[in-house]
C-alpha positions in Angstrom: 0.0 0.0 0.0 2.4 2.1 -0.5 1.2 4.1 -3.2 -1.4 5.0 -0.9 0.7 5.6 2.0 2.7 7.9 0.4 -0.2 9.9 -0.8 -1.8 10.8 2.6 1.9 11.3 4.3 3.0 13.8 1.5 -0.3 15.1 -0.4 0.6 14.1 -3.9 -1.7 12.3 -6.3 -1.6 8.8 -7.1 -1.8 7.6 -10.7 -5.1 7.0 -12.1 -7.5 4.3 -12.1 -8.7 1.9 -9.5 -6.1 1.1 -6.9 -6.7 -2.6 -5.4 -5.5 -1.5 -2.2 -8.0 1.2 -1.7 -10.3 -1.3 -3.0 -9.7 -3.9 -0.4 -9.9 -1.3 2.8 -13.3 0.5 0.7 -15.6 -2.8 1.9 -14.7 -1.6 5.6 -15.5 1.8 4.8 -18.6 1.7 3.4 -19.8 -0.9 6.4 -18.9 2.1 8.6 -21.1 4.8 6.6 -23.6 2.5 6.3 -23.8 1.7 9.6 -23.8 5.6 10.1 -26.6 6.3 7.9 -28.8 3.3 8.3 -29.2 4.1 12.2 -30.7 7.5 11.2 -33.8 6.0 9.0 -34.0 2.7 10.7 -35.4 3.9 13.6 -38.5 6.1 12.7 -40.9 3.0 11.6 -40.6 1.8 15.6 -40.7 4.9 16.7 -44.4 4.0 17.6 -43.4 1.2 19.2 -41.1 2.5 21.1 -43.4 5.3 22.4 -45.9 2.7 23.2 -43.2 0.9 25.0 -41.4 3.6 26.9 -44.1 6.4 27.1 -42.9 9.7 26.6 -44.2 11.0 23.6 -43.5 14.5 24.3 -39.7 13.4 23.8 -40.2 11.8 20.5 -38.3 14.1 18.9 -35.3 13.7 20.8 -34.8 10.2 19.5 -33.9 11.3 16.6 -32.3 14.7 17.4 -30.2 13.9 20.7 -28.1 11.4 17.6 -28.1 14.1 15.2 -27.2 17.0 17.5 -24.4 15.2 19.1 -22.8 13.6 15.6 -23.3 16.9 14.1 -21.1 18.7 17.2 -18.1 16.2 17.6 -17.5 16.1 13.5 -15.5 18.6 13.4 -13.5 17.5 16.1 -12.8 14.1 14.9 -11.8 15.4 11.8 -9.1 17.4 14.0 -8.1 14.4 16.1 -7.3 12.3 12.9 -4.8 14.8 11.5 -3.4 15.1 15.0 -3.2 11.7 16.2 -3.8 9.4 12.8 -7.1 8.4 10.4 -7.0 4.6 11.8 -7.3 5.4 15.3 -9.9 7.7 15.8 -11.9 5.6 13.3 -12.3 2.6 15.5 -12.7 4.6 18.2 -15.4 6.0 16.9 -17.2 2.8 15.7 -16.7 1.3 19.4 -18.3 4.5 20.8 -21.3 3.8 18.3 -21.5 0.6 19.1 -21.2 1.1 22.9 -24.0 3.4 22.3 -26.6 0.9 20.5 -25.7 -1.7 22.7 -27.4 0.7 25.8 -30.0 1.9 23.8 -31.0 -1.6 23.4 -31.2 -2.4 26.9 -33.0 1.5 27.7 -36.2 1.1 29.8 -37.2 4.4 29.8 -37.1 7.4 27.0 -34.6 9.6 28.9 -32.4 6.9 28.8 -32.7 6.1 25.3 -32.3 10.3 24.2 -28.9 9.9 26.9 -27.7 6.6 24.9 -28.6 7.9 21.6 -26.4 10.5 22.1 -23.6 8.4 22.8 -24.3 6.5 19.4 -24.1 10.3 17.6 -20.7 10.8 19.2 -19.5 7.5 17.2 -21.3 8.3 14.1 -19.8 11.9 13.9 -16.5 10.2 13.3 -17.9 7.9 11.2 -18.6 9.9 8.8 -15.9 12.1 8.6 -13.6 9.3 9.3 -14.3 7.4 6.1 -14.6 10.7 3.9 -11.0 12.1 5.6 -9.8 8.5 4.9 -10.3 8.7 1.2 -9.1 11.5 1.1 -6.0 10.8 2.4 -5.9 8.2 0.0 -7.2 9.0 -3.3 -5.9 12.1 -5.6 -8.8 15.2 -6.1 -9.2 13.7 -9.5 -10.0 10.4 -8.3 -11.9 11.4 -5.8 -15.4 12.0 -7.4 -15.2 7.9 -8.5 -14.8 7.0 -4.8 -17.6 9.8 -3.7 -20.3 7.8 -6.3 -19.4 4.7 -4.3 -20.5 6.4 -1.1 -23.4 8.1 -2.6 -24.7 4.7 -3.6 -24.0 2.8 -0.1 -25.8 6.1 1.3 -28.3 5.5 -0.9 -28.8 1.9 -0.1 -28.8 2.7 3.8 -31.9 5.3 3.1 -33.6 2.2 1.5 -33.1 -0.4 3.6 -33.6 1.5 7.0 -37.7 1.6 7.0 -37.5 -2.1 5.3 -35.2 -3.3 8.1 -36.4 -1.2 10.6 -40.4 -2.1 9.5 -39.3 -6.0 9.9 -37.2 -6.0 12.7 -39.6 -4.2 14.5 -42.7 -7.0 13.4 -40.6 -9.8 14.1 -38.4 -9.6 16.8 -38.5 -6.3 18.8 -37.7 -2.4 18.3 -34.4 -3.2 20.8 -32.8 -5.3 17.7 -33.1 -2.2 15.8 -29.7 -1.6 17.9 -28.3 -4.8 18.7 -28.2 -5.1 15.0 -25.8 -3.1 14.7 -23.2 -5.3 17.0 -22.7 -8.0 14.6 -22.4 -5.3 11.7 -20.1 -2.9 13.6 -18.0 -5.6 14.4 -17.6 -6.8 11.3 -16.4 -3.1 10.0 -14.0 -3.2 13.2 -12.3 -5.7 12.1 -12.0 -5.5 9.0 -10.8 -2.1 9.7 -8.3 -3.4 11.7 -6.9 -6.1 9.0 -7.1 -4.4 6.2 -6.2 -0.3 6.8 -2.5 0.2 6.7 -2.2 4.3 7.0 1.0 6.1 7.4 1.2 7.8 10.7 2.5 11.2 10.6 1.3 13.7 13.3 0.3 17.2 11.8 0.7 20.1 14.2 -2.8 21.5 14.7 -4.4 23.6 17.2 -8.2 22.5 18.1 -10.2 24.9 18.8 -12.2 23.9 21.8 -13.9 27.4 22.5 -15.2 27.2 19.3 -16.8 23.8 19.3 -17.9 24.4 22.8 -19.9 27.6 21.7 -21.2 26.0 18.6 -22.3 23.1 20.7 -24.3 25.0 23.0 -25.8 27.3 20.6 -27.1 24.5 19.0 -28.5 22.7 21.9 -30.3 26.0 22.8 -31.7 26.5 19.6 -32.9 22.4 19.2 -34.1 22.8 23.2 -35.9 26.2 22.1 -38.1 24.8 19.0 -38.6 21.2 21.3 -40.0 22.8 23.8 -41.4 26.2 23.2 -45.6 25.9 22.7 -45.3 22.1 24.2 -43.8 21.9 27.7 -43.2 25.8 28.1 -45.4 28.7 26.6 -43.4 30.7 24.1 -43.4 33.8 26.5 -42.4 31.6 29.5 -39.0 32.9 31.2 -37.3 29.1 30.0 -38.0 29.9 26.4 -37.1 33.2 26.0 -33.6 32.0 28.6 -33.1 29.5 25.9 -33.8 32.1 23.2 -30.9 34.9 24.8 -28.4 31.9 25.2 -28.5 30.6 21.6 -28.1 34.4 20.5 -25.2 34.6 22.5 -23.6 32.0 21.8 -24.3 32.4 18.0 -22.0 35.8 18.6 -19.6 34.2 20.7 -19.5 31.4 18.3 -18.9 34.0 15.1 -16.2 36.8 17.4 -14.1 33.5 18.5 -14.2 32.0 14.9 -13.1 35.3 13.5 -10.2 35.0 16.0 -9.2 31.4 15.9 -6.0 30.2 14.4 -7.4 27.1 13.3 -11.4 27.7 13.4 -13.7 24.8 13.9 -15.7 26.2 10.9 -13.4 28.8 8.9 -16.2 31.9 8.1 -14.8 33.0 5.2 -15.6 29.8 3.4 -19.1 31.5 2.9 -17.6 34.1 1.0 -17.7 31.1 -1.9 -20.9 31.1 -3.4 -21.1 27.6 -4.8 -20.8 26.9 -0.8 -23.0 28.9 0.8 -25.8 28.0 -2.0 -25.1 24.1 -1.3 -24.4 24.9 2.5 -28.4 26.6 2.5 -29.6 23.8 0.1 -28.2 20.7 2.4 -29.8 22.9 5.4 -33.2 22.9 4.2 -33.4 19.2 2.1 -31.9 17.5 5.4 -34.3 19.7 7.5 -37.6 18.5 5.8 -36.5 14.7 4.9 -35.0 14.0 8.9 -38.5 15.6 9.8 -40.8 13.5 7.4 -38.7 10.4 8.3 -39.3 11.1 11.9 -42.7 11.9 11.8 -44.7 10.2 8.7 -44.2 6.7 10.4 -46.5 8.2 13.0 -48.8 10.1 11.9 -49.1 6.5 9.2 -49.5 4.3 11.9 -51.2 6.6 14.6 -54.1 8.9 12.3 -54.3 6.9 9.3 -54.3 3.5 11.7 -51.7 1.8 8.9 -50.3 -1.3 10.0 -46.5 -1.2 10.4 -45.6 -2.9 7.7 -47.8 -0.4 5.1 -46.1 2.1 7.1 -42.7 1.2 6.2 -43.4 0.8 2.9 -44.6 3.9 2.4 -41.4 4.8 3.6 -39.3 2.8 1.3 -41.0 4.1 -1.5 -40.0 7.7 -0.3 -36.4 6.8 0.2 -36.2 4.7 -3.0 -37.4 7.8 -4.8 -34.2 9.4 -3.2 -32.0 7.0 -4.5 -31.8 7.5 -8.8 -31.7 11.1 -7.9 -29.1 10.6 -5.6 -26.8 8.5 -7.8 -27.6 10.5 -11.2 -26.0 13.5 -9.4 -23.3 12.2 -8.1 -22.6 10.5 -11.7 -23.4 13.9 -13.0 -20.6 15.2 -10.6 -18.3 12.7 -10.8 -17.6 13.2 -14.4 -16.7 17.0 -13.8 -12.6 18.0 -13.7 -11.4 18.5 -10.0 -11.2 21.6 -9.4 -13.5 22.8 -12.2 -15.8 25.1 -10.1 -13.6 26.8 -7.8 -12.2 28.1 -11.4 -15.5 29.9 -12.2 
């Protein structure tokens, strides 16, 4: 692999066309984004069951944004911690965090404790994510890059799919805690072969991590997801908790921008949004995650709780809303992939 190894040690590109040692370690990869991706659709079709279960409908929401919240927060960092301390080993670490984290919310017997252990699971899937897509990075040249992205689009693609069909079934057949133990098995498999298989040059990069930053960011968003929970369901909108909740996430939004503006090595670099291809697909990703997180969450209910569908209609309606998703999804990135690195940053 040492092609490979010397492309993430020294940045330059490796020769075109496939590489079969980057095709041996992808398997592992793509198990870990999967794994990633398919805990975030597999859960809504039991989320009925689960409220049914554990009571605490109120929290319902929390299910699904205690994981988001908390992956969304620690990405950043983990994509620090890999250039500091290697790709490898804050990969695993982060899939044993995940899997630590489905293996409690398994054995929850009451919603708090399933928000508390699905916020462990987001810390692991935050460096999931970036893990794999730093890892390719590190390992495949810009121009080779969009090949390897249409391989991740698709296994995305195919986790959207399969989470209501795996989730519906599971759910039917066994019980909604296998939706998480599940993942054990699957995890582990990705761990090891991981371990076997991804042979990264280690080479620590001086970098300064900026922990005010991160810290600020994180509690701006938990104020602002606390705020929108809450606010006309356990707290009138004029109550002193929401509008508390409403001056910390407006001062932490300022505290976030003055210390990013500041920062040697910002958490999220501002003038980034000077770019206009970024800030348009930064506003677009907001909005399309927004409304399909939200009608994954919530159509499995309203399905199985207004309309009275069984489970099983309910999640296939769902699989025919994410399979919609996924010849979009793979057109574009074809679409994309087929474009000249670098092409529009030129324009």
């Amino acid at each position: 692999m040492a092609d490979a190894q010397s492309t993430g040690a020294t940045g330059t590109a490796v020769p075109s066309g496939p590489k079969r040692e980057i095709l041996i370690v992808l398997p592992g990869l793509l198990l870990a984004l999967i794994l990633a991706m398919l805990d975030q659709t597999v859960v809504s079709t039991a989320l009925p069951r689960i409220v049914g279960d554990l009571g605490g409908v109120t929290h319902l929401s929390w299910v699904v944004t205690s994981y988001v919240l908390a992956s969304t927060v620690t990405t950043p960092l983990y994509g620090k911690l890999g250039d500091l301390y290697g790709r490898k080993r804050w990969l695993m670490t982060a899939v044993v965090i995940f899997l630590i984290g489905s293996a409690l919310s398994g054995l929850s017997h009451s919603m708090d404790q399933l928000i508390v252990f699905r916020a462990l699971q987001g810390l692991g899937a935050g460096g999931l994510m970036v893990g794999v897509i730093a890892t390719i990075g590190d390992m495949v040249s810009p121009r080779e890059r969009g090949q390897y992205m249409g391989y991740m689009m698709a296994s995305m693609m195919l986790a959207m799919i399969a989470g209501p069909l795996v989730g519906g079934y599971i759910t039917d057949s066994l019980s909604w805690r296998w939706i998480f133990y599940i993942n054990m098995p699957v995890g582990g498999a990705a761990l090891i072969y991981l371990w076997a298989t991804l042979h990264l040059p280690y080479k620590k990069i001086q970098h300064k991590i900026d922990y005010l930053g991160a810290g600020a960011l994180a509690i701006a968003a938990t104020a602002i997801v606390l705020l929108t929970t809450w606010g006309g369901t356990q707290y009138a909108w004029r109550s002193a908790q929401i509008i508390g909740l409403g001056v910390v996430a407006v001062i932490s939004t300022v505290e976030f921008w003055f210390i990013e503006t500041r920062a040697a090595e910002p958490v999220l670099p501002l003038h980034v949004f000077k770019n206009r291809n970024f800030s348009v697909a930064s506003g677009m990703s907001f909005l399309l995650g927004m409304a399909m997180l939200g009608a994954l969450t919530f159509l499995p209910i309203c399905q199985q709780t207004v309309l009275a569908w069984s489970r099983r209609a309910g999640w296939r309606a769902s699989l025919r809303e994410c399979g919609s998703m996924g010849p979009a999804g793979i057109a574009a990135g074809d679409h994309f992939a087929d474009r000249r690195a670098g092409r529009s940053s030129r324009r």
